[in-house]
Short mmCIF file of the C-alpha atoms (twelve columns), coordinates in Angstrom:
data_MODEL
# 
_entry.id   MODEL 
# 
loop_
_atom_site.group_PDB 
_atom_site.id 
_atom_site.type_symbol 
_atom_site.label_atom_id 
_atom_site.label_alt_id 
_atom_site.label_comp_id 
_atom_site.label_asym_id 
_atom_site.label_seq_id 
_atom_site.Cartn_x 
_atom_site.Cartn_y 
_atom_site.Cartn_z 
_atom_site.pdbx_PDB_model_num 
ATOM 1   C CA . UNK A 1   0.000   0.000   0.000   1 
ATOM 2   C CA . UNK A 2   2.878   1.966   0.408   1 
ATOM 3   C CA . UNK A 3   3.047   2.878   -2.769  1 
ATOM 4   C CA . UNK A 4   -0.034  3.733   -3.449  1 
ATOM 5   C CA . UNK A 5   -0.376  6.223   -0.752  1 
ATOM 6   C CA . UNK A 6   3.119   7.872   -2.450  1 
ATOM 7   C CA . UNK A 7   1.002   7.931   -5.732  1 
ATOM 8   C CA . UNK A 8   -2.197  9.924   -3.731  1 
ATOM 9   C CA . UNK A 9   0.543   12.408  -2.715  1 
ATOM 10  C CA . UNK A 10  1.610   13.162  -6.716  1 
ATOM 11  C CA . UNK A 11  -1.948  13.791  -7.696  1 
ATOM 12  C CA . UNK A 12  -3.007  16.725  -8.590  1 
ATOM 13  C CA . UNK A 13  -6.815  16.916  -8.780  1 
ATOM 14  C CA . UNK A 14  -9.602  15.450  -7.173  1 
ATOM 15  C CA . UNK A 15  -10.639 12.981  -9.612  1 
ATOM 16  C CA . UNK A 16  -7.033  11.455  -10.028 1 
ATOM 17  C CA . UNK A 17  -7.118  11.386  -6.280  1 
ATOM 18  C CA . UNK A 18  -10.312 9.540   -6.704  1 
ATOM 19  C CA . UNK A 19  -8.666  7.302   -9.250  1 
ATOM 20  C CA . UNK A 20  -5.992  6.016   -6.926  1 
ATOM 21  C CA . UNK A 21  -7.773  5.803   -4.444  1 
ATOM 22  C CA . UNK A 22  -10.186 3.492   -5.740  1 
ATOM 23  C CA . UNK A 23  -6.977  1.597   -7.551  1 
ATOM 24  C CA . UNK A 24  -5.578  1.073   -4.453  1 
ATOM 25  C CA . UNK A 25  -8.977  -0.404  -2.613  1 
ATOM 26  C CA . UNK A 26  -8.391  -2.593  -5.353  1 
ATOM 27  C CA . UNK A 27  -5.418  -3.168  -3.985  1 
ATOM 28  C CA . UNK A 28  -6.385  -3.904  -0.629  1 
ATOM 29  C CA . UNK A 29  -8.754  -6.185  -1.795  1 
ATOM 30  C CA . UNK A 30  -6.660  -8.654  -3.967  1 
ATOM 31  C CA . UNK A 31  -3.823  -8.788  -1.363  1 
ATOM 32  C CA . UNK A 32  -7.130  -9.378  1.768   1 
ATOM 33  C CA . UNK A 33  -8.420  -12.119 -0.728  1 
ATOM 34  C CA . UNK A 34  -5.068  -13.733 -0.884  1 
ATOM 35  C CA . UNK A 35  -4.745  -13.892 2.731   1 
ATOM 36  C CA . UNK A 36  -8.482  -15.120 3.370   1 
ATOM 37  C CA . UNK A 37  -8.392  -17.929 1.021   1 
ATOM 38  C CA . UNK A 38  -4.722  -18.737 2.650   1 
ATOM 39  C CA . UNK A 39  -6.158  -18.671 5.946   1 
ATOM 40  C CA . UNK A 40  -9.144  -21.126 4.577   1 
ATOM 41  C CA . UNK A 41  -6.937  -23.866 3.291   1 
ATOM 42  C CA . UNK A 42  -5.260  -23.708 6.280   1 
ATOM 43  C CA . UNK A 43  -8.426  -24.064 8.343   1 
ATOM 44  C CA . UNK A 44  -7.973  -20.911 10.205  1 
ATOM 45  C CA . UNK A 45  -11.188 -19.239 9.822   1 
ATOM 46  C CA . UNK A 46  -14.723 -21.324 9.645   1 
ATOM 47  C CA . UNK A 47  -17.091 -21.559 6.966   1 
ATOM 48  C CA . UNK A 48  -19.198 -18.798 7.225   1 
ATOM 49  C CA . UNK A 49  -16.757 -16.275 7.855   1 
ATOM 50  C CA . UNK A 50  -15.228 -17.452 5.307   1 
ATOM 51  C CA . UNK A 51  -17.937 -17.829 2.703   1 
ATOM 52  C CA . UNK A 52  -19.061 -13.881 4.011   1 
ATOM 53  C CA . UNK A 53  -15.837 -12.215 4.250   1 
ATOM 54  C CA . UNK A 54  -15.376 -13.793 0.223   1 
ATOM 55  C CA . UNK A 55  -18.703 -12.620 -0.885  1 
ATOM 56  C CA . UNK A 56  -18.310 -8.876  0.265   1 
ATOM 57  C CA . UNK A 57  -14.725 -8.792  -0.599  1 
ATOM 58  C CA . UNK A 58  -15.696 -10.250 -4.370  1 
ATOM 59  C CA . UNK A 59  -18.928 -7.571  -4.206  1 
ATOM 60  C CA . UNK A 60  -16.506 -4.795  -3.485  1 
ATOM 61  C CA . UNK A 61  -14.101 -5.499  -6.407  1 
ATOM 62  C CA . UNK A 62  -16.889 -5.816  -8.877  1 
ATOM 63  C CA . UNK A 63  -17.995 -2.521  -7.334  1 
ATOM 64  C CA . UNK A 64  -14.848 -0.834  -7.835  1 
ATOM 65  C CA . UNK A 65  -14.022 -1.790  -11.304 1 
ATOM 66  C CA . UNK A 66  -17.479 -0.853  -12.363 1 
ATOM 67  C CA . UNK A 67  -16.183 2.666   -12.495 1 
ATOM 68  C CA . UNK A 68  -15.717 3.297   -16.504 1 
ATOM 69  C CA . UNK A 69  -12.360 5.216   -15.074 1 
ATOM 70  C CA . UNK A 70  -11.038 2.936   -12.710 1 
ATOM 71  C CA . UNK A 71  -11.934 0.075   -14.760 1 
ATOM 72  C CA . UNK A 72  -9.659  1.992   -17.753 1 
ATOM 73  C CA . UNK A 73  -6.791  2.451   -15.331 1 
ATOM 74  C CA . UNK A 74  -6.939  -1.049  -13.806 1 
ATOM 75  C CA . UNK A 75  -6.721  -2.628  -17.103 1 
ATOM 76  C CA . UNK A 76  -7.050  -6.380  -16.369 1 
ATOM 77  C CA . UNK A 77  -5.861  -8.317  -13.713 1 
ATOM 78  C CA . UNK A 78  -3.248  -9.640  -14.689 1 
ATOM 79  C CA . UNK A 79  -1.859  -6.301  -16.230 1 
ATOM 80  C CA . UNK A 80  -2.317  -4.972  -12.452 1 
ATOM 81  C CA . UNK A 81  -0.361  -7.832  -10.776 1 
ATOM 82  C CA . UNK A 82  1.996   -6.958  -13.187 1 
ATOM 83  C CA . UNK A 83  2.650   -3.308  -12.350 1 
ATOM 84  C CA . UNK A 84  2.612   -3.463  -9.190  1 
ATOM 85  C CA . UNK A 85  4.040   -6.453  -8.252  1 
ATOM 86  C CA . UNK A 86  1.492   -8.889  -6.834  1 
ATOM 87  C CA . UNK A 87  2.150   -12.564 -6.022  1 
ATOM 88  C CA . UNK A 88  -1.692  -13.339 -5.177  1 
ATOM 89  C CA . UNK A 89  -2.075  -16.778 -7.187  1 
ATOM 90  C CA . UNK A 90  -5.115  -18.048 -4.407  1 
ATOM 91  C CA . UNK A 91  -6.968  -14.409 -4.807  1 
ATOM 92  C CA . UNK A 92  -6.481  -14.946 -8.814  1 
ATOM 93  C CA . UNK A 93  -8.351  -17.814 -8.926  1 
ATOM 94  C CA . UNK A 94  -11.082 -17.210 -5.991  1 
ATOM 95  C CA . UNK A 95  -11.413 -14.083 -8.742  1 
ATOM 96  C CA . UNK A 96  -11.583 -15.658 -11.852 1 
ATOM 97  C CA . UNK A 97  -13.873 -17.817 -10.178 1 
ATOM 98  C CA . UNK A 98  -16.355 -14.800 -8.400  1 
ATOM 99  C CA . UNK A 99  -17.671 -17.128 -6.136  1 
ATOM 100 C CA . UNK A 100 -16.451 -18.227 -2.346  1 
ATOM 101 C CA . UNK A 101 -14.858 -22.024 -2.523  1 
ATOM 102 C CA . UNK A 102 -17.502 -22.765 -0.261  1 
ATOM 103 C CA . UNK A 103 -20.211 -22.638 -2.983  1 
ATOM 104 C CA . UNK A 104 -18.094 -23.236 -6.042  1 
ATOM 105 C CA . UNK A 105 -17.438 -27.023 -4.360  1 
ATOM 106 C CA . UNK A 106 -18.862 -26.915 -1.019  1 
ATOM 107 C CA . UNK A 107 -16.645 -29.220 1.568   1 
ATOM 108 C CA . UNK A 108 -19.395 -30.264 4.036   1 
ATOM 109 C CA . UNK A 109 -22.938 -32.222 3.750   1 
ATOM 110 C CA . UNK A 110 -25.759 -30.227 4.102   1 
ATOM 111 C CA . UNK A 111 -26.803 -30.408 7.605   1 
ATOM 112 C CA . UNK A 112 -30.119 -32.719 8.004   1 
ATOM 113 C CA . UNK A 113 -33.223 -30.644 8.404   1 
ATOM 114 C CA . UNK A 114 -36.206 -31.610 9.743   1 
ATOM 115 C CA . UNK A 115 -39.081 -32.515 6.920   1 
ATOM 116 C CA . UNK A 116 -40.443 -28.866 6.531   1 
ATOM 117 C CA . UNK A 117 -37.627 -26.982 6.748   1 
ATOM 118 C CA . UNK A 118 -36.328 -29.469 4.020   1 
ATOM 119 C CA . UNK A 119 -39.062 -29.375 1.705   1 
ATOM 120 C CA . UNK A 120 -38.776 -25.427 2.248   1 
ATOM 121 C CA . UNK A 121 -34.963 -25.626 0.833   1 
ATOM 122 C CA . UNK A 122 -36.098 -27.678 -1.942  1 
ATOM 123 C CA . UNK A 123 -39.000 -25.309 -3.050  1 
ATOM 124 C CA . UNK A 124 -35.952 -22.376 -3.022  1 
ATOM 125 C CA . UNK A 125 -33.939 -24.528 -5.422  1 
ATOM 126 C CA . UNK A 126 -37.029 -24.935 -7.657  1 
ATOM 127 C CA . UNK A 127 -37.780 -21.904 -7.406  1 
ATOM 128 C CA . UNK A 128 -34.269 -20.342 -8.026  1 
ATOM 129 C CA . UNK A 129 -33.808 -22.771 -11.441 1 
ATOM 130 C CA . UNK A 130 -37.233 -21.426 -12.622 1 
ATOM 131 C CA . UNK A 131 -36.818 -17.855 -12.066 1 
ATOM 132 C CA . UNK A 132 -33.199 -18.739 -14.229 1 
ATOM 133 C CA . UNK A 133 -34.618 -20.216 -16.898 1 
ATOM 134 C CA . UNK A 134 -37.374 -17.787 -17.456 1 
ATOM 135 C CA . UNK A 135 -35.259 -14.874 -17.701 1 
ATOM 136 C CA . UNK A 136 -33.123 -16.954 -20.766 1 
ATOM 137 C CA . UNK A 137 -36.203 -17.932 -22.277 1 
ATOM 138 C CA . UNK A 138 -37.883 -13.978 -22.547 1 
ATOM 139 C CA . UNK A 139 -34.268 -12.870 -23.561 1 
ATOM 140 C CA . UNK A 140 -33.127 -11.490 -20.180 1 
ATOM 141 C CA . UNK A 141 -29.456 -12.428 -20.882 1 
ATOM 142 C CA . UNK A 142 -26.830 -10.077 -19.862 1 
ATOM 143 C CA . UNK A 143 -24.545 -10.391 -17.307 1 
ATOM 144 C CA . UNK A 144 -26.232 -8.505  -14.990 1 
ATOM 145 C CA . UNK A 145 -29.103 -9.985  -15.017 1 
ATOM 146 C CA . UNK A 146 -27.962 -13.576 -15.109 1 
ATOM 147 C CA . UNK A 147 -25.247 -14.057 -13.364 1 
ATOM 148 C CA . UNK A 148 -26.932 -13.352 -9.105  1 
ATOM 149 C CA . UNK A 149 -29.755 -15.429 -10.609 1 
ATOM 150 C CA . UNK A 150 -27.087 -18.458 -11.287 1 
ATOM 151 C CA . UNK A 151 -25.236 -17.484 -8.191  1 
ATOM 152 C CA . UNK A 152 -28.428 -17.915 -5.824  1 
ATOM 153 C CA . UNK A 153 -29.210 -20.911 -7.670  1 
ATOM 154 C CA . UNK A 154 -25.999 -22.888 -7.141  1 
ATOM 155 C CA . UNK A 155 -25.857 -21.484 -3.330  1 
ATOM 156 C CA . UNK A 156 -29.718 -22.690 -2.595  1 
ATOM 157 C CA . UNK A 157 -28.373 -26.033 -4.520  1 
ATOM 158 C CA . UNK A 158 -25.754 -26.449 -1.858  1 
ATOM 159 C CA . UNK A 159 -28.231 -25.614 1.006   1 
ATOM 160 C CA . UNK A 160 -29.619 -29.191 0.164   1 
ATOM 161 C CA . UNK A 161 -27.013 -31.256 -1.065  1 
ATOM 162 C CA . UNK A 162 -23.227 -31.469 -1.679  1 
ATOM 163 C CA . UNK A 163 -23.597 -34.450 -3.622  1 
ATOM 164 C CA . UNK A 164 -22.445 -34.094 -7.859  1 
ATOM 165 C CA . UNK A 165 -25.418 -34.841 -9.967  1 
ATOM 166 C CA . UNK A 166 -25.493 -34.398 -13.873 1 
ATOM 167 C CA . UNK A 167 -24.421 -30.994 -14.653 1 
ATOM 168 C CA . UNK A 168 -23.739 -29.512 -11.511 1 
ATOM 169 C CA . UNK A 169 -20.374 -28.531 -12.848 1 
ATOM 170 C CA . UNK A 170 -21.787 -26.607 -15.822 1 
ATOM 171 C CA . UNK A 171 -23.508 -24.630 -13.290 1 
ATOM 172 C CA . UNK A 172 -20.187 -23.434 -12.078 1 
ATOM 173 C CA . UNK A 173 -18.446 -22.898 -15.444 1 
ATOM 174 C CA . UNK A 174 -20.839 -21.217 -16.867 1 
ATOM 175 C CA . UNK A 175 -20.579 -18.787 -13.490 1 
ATOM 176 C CA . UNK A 176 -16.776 -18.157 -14.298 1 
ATOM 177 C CA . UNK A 177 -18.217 -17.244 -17.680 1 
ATOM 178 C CA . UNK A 178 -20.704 -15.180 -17.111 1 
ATOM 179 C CA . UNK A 179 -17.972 -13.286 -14.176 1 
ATOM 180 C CA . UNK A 180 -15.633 -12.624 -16.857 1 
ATOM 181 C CA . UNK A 181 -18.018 -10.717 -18.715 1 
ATOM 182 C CA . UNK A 182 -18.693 -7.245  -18.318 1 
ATOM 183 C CA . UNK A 183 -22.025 -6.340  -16.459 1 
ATOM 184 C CA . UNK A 184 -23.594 -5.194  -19.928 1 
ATOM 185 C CA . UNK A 185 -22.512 -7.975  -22.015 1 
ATOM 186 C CA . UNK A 186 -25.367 -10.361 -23.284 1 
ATOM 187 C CA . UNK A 187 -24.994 -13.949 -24.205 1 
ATOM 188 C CA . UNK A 188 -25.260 -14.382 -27.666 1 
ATOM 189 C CA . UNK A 189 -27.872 -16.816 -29.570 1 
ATOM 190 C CA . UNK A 190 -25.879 -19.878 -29.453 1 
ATOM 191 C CA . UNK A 191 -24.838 -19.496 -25.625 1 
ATOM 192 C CA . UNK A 192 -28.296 -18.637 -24.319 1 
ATOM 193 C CA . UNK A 193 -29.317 -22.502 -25.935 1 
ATOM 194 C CA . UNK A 194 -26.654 -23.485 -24.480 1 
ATOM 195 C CA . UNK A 195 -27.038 -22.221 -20.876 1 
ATOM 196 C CA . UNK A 196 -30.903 -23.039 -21.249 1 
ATOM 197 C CA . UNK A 197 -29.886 -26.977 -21.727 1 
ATOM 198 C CA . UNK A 198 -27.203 -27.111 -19.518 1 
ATOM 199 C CA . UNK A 199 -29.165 -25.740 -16.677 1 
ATOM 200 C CA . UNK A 200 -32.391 -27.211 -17.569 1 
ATOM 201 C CA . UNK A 201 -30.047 -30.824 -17.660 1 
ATOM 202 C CA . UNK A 202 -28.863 -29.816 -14.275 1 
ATOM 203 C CA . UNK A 203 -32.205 -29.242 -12.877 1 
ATOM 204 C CA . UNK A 204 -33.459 -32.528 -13.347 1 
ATOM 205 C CA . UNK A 205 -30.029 -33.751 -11.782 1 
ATOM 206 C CA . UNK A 206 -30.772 -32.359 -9.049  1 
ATOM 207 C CA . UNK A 207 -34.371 -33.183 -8.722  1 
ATOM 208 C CA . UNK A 208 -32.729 -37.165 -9.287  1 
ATOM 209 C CA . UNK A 209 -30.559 -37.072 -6.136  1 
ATOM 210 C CA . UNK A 210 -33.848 -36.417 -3.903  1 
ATOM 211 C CA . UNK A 211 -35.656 -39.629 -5.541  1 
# 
């Protein structure tokens, strides 16, 4: 950060300040991430702080970078590491990702419920594929619209079961996918089929592992 704040002195108006400023959130952010997931596979820090600490920190980049200016100056991310000299291979991944490790493979079994609030869970997941697959089919298809749909689905999914079923893991790349885009990007023709099937496919997956 050091250098950063050496930068912040050099500016000269308030929307360069701005600028750096924001950059070197940014900063903070990537190098936090890289210590959080560290402390994770290390077991130092629980579940759910883990899985909330990820989601804000993850919230906050997007955030950042959805500044037309700061996402100019930041470039991409590797571009960034690059200038300013980050080793942050964990944070690089947990961001190509954009989701917490927690819900991109979840590590535990979903804890038994009792019948109703089981059944409730399962009428989330329903619901959640639905809502999904009705925006793709009326066209709703940009990133922004798409991609918290996908993400509640695959976290209500995991709320039930850990177990794979048919594809679960298309569910998750087409997350990195849709993360990589920019928030006003649309899926073309081809990849809205696509992400209809797949998710459609992955539906009845998971409606097989309750039989």
């Amino acid at each position: 950060m050091e250098i950063f704040l050496e930068e912040l002195k050099l500016t000269s108006t308030n929307a360069e300040r701005d600028l750096y400023e924001s950059l070197a959130e940014v900063y903070s952010i990537i190098t936090t991430l890289e210590a959080l997931e560290k402390a994770f596979l290390k077991d130092s820090i629980g579940e759910v702080d883990y899985t909330e600490t990820c989601s804000r920190l993850l919230k906050q980049y997007k955030s950042n970078l959805a500044d037309e200016n700061v996402g100019r100056a930041f470039g991409d991310l590797e571009t960034f590491k690059r200038e300013w000299d980050l080793e942050c291979p964990r944070a690089t991944e947990r961001l190509r990702v954009g989701l917490p490790a927690t819900v991109e493979q979840p590590t535990h079994r979903a804890a038994t419920a009792t019948t109703v609030a089981a059944a409730s869970l399962i009428a989330a997941v329903t619901e959640n594929f639905i809502t999904f697959l009705d925006a793709v089919r009326i066209g709703m298809v940009s990133k922004d619209t798409l991609h918290p749909l996908l993400v509640d689905t695959i976290t209500a999914v995991n709320k039930v079961t850990d177990k794979e079923f048919e594809n679960k893991g298309k569910i998750v790349n087409w997350l990195i996918t849709l993360n990589q885009m920019r928030a006003s990007e649309e899926l073309n023709q081809d990849q809205a089929r696509d992400i209809q099937f797949d998710v459609e496919s992955a539906y009845y997956g998971f409606k097989a592992t309750l039989e």
